[in-house]
C-alpha positions as CSV (number, residue, x, y, z in Angstrom):
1,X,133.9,8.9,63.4
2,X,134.4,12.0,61.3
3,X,132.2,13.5,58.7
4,X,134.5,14.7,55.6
5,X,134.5,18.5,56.7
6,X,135.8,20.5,60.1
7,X,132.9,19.1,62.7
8,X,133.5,17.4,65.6
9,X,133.0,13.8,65.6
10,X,130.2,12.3,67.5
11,X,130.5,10.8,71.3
12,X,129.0,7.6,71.6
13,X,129.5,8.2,75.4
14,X,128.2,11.6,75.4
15,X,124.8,10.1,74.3
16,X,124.5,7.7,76.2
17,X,124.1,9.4,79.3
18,X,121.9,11.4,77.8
19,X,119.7,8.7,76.7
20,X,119.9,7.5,80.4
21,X,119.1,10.9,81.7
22,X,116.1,10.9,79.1
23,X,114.7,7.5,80.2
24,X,114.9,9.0,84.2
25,X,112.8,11.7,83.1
26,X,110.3,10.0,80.9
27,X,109.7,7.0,83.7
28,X,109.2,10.0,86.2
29,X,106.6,12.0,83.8
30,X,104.8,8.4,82.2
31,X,106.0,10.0,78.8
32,X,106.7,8.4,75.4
33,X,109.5,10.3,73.3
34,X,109.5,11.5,69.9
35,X,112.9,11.9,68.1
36,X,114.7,12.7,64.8
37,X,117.6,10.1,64.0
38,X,119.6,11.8,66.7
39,X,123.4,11.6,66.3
40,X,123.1,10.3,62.8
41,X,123.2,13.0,59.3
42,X,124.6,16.1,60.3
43,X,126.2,14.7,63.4
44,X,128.2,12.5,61.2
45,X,126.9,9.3,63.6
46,X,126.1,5.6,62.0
47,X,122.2,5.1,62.8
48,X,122.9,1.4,62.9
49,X,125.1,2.0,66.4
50,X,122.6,4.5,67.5
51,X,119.9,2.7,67.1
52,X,120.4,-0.1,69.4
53,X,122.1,2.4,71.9
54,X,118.2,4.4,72.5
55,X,116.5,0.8,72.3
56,X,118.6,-0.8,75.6
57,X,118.2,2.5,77.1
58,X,114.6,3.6,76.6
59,X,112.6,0.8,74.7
60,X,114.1,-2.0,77.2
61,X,112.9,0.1,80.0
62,X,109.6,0.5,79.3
63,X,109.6,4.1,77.3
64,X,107.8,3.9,73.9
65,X,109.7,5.5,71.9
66,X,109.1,7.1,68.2
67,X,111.9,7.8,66.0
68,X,111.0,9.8,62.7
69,X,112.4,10.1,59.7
70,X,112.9,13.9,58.2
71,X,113.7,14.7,54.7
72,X,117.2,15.3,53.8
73,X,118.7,18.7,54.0
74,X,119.1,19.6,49.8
């Protein structure tokens, strides 16, 4: 998926592991996370696919998660 300038597209892949390195982390520490709608806006992602990508890999596993969401850039 491409945004409509020169960036590079988002990989779905990519995040994954890092949501699966983020849930290892927050198990060990006991530690909710906080997050922006990573991967979507800027980053040219669809929240609708990214969504259900942090819920099976943090929320199903038992880290509470809280997403927020910021103001648009104007």
């Amino acid at each position: 998926m491409r945004r409509g300038d020169h960036s590079a597209p988002i990989r779905y892949d990519a995040l994954c592991k890092c949501l699966t390195a983020l849930t290892e982390n927050a198990t060990e520490r006991r530690a909710s996370v906080h997050l922006p709608r990573i991967g979507a806006g800027l980053a040219g992602g669809s929240w609708e696919r990214i969504a259900p990508l942090i819920i099976q890999a943090l929320t199903d596993r038992g880290v509470t998660v809280t997403v927020y969401d910021l103001p648009s850039a104007r």
